[in-house]
N, C-alpha and C positions, 0 to 999 in steps of 0.2 A: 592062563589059568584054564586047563584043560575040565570040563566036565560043569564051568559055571553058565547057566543061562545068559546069551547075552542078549539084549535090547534092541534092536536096530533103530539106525538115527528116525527111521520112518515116525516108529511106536516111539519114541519120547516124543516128536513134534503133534503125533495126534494126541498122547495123555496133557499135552502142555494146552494144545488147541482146546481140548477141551475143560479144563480147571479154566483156563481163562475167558472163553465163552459165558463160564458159570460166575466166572467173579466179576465180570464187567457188567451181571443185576445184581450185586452184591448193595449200590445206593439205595431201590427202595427198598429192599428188608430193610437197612440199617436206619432207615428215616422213619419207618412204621416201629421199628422196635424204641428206638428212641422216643417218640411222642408217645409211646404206649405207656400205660402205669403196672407196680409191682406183677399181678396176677396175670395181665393181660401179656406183658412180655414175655413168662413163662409157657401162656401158650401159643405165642408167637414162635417160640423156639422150637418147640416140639412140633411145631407145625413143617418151620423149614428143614425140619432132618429126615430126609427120606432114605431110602435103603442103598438106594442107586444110582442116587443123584450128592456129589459132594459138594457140602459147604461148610468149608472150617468158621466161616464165622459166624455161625451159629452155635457150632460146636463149642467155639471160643467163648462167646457169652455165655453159654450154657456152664462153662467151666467156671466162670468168674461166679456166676448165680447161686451153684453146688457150693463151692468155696467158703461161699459169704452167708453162706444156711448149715454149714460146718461139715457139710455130708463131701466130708474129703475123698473116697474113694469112686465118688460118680463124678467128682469133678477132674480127679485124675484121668479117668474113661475120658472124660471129655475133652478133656486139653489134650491129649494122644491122639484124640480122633479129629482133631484140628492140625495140629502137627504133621500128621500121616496127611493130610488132605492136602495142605500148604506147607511146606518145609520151611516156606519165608519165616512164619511165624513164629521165631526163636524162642520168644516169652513162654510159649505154649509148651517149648518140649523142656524147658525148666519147672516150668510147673507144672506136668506129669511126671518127675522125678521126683518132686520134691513134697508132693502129694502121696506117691506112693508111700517115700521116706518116713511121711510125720505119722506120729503115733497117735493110736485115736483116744480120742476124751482124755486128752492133753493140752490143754489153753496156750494159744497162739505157737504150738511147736512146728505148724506149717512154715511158719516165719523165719523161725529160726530152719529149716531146712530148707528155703529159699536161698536164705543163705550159704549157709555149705554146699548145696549145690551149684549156686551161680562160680563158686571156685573151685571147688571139682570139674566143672564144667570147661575150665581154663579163664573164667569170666568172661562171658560171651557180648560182645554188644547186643545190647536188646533194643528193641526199636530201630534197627539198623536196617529194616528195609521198611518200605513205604506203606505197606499193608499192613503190618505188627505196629508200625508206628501210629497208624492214622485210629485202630484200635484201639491201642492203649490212650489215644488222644481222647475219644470217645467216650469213655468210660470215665474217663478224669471231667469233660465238663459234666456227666451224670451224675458226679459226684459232687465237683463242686468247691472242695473244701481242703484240696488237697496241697499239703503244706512244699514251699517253694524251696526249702531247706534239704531236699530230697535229691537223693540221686537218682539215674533211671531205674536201676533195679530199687532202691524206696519206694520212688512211687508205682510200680509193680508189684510189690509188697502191702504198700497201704492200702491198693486198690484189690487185692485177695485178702485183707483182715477186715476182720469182722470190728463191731464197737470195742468189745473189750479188748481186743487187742489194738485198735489205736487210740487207746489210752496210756498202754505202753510205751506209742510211738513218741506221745508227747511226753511222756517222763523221762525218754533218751536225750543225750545231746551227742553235736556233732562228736565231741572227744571223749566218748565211749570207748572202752577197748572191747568190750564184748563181740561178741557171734554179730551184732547189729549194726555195727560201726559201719562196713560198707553201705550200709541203706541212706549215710549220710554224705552231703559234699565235704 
């Protein structure tokens, strides 16, 4: 492919040396953010995002935060700027698609383009690498409450809705044929 920029093996081993540099103090943010309460996590967050220092997982909680306060299109920002930072993070570039996709001041339409996009997407495994996983794992005991009937993208799902939309959750069952059915085992 004549005229495309290419890489050298050199420059991918330093951008990889350094994400990873960056991700191995990724524990105490995530142990300060975690003990932290509502307010304080948010300015936790804005604390770790700097202009020229990357860290998707702030970005990433940052995404799930926006989400879950309904302000879908900075969450979208968000989960893309997580994505862009770590590729690992699968979850993250489903839901900047799928954020983009939902319509605003539309009750739970996120949800439902979670959906369609995890299979547009080809149905991707999500939490299939150990970073996206250990997240999404994070978020779940933050939560607390999150119902065991779920598949991974479910609870991916329940963990981006807000109340009113997991009131929904519990009025589904597994033998739905709806847009929702995959969110169940």
């Amino acid at each position: 492919m004549r005229g495309w920029p290419r890489r050298s093996p050199r420059g991918v081993r330093v951008q990889r040396k350094r994400r990873d540099k960056f991700l191995g103090r990724d524990d105490g943010f995530l142990h300060r953010w975690s003990e932290a309460a509502g307010v304080e996590r948010a300015s936790l967050l804005h604390a770790a995002i700097r202009p020229h220092e990357p860290n998707p997982t702030a970005w990433y909680l940052l995404g799930f935060d926006r989400l879950r306060r309904g302000i879908v299109k900075d969450a979208a920002r968000a989960f893309g700027m997580a994505h862009h930072q770590d590729a690992d993070l699968e979850s993250a570039a489903l839901l900047t698609f799928a954020c983009l996709k939902a319509r605003p001041n539309v009750a739970c339409d996120v949800l439902d383009q979670i959906a369609i996009t995890w299979r547009e997407l080809g149905r991707p495994v999500l939490a299939g690498h150990r970073r996206d996983r250990n997240l999404i794992e994070l978020l779940e005991r933050q939560e607390g409450d999150v119902p065991v009937h779920l598949s991974q993208l479910g609870r991916v799902a329940w963990l981006a809705a807000g109340e009113e939309c997991r009131d929904r959750f519990r009025a589904h069952s597994r033998a739905s044929s709806d847009v929702w059915a995959d969110f169940f085992r």
